[in-house]
PAPA-414090 format. One record per residue (C-alpha): residue in one letter; y, x, z. Coordinates in pm, 1 decimal, padded with zeros to 6 digits. Example, Ala and Ser with C-alpha at 12.3 -4.5 7.8 and 13.67 -1.06 7.14 Angstrom:
// residues 2
(pt "A",(-00450.0,01230.0,00780.0))
(pt "S",(-00106.0,01367.0,00714.0))
This chain:
// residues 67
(pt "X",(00833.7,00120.8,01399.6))
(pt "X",(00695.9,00299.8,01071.5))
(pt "X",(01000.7,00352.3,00948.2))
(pt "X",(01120.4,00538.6,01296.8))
(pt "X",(00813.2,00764.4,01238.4))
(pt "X",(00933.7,00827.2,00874.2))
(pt "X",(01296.8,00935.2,00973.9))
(pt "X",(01069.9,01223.5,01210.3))
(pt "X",(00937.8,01329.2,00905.0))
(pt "X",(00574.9,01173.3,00898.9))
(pt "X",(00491.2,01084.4,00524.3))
(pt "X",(00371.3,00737.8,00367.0))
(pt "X",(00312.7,00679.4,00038.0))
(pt "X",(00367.4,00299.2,-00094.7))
(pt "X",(00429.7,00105.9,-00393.6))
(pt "X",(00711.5,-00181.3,-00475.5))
(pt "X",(00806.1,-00330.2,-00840.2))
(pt "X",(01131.2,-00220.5,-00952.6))
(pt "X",(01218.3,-00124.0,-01304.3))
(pt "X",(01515.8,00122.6,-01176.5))
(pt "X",(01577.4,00306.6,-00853.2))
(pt "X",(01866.0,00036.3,-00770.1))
(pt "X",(01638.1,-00214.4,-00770.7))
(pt "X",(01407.9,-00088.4,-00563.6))
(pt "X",(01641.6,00008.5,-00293.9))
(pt "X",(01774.2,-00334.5,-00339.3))
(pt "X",(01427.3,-00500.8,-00289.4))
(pt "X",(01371.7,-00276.3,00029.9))
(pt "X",(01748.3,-00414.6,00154.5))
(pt "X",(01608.1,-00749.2,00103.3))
(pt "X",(01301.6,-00740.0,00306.3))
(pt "X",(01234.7,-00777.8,00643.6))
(pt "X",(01253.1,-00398.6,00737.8))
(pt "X",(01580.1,-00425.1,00930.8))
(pt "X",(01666.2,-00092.4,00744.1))
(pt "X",(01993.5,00050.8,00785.6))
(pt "X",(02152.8,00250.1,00485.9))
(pt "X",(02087.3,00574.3,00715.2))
(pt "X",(01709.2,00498.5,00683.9))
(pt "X",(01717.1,00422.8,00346.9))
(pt "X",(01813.3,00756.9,00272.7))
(pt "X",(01497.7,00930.8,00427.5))
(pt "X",(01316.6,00707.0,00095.2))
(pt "X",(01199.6,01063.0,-00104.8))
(pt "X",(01066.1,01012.7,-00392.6))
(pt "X",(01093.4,00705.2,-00664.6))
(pt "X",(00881.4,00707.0,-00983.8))
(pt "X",(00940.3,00447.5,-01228.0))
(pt "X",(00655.2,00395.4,-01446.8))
(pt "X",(00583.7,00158.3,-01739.1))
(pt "X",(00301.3,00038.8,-01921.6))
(pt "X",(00276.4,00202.9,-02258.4))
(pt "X",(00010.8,00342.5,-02537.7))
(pt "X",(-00079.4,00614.0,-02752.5))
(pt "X",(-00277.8,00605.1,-03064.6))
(pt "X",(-00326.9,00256.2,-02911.6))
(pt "X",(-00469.8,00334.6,-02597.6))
(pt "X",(-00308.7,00165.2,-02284.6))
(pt "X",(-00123.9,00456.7,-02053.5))
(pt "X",(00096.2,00437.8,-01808.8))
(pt "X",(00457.0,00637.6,-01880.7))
(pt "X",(00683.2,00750.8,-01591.5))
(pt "X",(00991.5,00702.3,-01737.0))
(pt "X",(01212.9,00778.0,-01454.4))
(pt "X",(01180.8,01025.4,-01134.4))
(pt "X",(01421.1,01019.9,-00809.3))
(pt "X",(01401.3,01264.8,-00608.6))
């Protein structure tokens, strides 16, 4: 399994909507991933990003950063 492959040290990069880094370990506990709270752990990096402007152009903010 990918995940297997992750806990070797082989990177991915993915995506998943979460406003908060509990959230989105919650949503990966929720899937179908048959994760164990070991594997979770081997999850490096979280950025949290928001939609945002300035001088009312439309950016994108990262508001929060697990590492």
């Amino acid at each position: 399994m990918g995940i297997e492959a992750l806990s070797r040290g082989a990177d991915l990069v993915a995506s998943i909507e979460g406003q908060t880094l509990e959230e989105v370990l919650n949503r990966l506990r929720r899937l179908d991933l048959r994760l164990t709270e070991d594997e979770l752990t081997f999850v490096g990096v979280v950025a949290i990003l928001r939609p945002g402007t300035v001088a009312g152009t439309p950016v994108t903010r990262l508001t929060a950063l697990h590492y």
